[in-house]
C-alpha positions as CSV (number, residue, x, y, z in Angstrom):
1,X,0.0,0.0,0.0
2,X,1.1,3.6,-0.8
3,X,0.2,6.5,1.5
4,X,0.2,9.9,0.0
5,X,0.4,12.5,2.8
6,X,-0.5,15.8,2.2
7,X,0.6,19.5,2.8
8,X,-0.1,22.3,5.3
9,X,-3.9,23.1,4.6
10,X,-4.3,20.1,2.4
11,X,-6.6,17.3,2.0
12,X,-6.5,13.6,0.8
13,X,-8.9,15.0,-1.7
14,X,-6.4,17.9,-3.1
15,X,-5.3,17.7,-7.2
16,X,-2.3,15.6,-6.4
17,X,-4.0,13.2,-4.1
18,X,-6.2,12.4,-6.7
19,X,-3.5,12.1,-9.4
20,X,-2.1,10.0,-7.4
21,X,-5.5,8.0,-6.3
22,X,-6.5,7.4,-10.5
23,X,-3.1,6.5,-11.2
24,X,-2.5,3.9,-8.4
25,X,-6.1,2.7,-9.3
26,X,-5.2,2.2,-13.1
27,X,-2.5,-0.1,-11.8
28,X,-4.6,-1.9,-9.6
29,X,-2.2,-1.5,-6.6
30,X,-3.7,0.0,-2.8
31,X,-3.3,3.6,-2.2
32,X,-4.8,5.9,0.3
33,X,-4.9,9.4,0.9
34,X,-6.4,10.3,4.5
35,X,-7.0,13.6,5.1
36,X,-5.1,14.7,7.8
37,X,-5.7,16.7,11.2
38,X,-3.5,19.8,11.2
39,X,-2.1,19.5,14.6
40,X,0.9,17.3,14.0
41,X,1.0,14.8,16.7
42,X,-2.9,13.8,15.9
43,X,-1.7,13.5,11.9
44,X,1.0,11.3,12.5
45,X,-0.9,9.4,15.1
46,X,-3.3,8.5,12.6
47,X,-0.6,7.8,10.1
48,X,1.4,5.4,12.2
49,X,-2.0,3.6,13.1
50,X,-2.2,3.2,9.0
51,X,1.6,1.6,8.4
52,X,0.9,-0.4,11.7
53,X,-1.9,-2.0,11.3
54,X,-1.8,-2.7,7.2
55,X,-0.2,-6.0,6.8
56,X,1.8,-5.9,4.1
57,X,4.4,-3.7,2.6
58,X,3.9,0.0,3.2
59,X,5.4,3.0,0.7
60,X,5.0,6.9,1.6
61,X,4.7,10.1,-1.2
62,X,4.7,13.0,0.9
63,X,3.9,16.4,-0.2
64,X,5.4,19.7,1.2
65,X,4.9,19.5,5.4
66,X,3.7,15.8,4.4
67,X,7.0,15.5,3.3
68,X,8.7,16.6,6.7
69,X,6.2,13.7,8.3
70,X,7.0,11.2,5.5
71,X,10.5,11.8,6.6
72,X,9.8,11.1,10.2
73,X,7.9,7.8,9.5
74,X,10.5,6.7,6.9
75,X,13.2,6.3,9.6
76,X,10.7,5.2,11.8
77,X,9.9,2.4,9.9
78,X,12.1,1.9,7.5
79,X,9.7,2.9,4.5
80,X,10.2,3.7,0.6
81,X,9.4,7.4,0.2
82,X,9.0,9.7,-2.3
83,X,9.2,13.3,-1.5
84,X,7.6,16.2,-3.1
85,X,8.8,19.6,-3.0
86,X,9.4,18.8,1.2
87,X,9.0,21.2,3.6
88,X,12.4,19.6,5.8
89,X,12.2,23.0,8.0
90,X,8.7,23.7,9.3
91,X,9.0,24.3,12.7
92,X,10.4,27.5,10.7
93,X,9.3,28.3,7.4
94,X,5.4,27.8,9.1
95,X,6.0,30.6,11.7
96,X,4.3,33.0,9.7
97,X,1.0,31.0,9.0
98,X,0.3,31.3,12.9
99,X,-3.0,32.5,13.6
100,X,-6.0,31.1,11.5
101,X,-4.6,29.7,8.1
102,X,-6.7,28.2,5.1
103,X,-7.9,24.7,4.6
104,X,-7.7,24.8,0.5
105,X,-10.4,21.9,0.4
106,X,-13.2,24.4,1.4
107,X,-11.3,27.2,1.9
108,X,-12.6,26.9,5.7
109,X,-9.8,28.0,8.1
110,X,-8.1,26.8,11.2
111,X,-6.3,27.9,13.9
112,X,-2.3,27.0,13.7
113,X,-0.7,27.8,17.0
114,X,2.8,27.8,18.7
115,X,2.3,24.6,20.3
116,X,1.8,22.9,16.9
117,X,5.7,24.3,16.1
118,X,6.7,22.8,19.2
119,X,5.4,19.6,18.1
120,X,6.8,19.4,14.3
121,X,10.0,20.1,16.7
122,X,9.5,16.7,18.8
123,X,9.5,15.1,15.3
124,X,12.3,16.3,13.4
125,X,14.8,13.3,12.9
126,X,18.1,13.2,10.6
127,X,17.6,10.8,7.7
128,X,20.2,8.3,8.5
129,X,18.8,5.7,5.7
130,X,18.5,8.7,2.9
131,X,18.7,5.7,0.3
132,X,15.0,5.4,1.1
133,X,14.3,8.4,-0.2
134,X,13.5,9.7,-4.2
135,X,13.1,13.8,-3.6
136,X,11.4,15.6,-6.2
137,X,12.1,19.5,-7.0
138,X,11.1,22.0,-8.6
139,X,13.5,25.3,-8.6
140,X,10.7,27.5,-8.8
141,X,8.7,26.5,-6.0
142,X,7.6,30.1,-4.5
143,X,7.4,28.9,-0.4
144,X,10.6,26.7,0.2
145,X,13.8,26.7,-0.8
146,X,14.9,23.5,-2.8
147,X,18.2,23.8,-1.8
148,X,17.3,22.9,2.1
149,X,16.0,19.3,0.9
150,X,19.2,18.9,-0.8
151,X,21.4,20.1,1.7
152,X,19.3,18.2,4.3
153,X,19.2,14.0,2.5
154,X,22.3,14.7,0.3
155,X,22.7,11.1,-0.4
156,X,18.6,10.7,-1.3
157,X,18.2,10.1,-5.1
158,X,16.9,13.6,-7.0
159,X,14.9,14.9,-9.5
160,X,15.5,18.7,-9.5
161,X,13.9,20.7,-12.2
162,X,14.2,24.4,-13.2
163,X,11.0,26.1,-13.2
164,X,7.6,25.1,-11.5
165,X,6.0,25.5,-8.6
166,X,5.0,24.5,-5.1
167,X,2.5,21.9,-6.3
168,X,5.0,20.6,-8.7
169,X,3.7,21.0,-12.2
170,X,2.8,18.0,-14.3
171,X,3.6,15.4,-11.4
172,X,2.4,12.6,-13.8
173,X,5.1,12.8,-15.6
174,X,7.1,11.4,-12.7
175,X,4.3,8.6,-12.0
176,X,6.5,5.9,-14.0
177,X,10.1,6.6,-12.4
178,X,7.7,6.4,-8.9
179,X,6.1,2.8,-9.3
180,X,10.2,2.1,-10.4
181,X,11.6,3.6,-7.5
182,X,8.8,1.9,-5.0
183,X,9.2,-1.4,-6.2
184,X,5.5,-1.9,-7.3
């Protein structure tokens, strides 16, 4: 099975969830795509519940801050993961969404406090296994720096491309070298 974590003020409904969702179905392999609670130690509760309790072999895709989790549960566990435009920093690059921030699903909003940094904090591990990881960049992603994921799993297998954006254009085009990389 292949869980595809989210981003800050995502949802397991968001376009490259369901990319991903369609794809994976076209192959006939599971996939999920939970949508996630925004305060970090209930997300990765749940998440941990899901690679604990499915019996059989378990891969992560994890998007932006789901990248930063998918990182955390990688060592954990010793998972496959793919990582998409990762957020390896949040405890400081989401400083400035404190307060009430946007839920893109239904453009409700929820509250993101301090304690919710302190807790992405309690998480933060160095990738020791960074074979596990396939990180995908794009250079012209307008909220993170590319450069920290690559200075942060320098030994992780990349695909860096000029251009693009936070969402990472055209991810489909990647969907192929994914399955590859995964083992499916």
């Amino acid at each position: 099975m292949t869980i595809y974590i989210h981003g800050f003020g995502g949802s397991g409904c968001g376009v490259k969830a369901e990319l991903f969702r369609t794809y994976f179905k076209s192959i006939d392999e599971p996939f999920i795509a939970p949508s996630l609670s925004c305060v970090p130690h209930l997300a990765l509760k749940t998440l941990e519940e899901m690679i604990e309790s499915y019996g059989g072999k378990v891969n992560l895709i994890g998007s932006s801050l789901g990248g930063y989790y998918a990182i955390y549960l990688a060592e954990k566990y010793g998972l496959k993961t793919v990582l998409i435009n990762p957020s390896v920093e949040p405890d400081e690059t989401l400083k400035k969404a404190l307060g009430f921030a946007p839920n893109f699903y239904d453009e409700s909003s929820f509250e993101w406090r301090e304690s919710h940094i302190e807790m992405l904090k309690e998480h933060r591990v160095e990738p020791k296994k960074q074979e596990n990881f396939f990180v995908l960049l794009q250079k012209g992603d307008e909220l993170l720096d590319y450069r920290e994921a690559v200075n942060r799993l320098p030994n992780a297998k990349f695909a860096i491309e000029e251009g693009g954006s936070h969402s990472f254009e055209n991810i489909e085009r990647y969907f192929d070298d994914i399955k590859g990389y995964l083992n499916i």
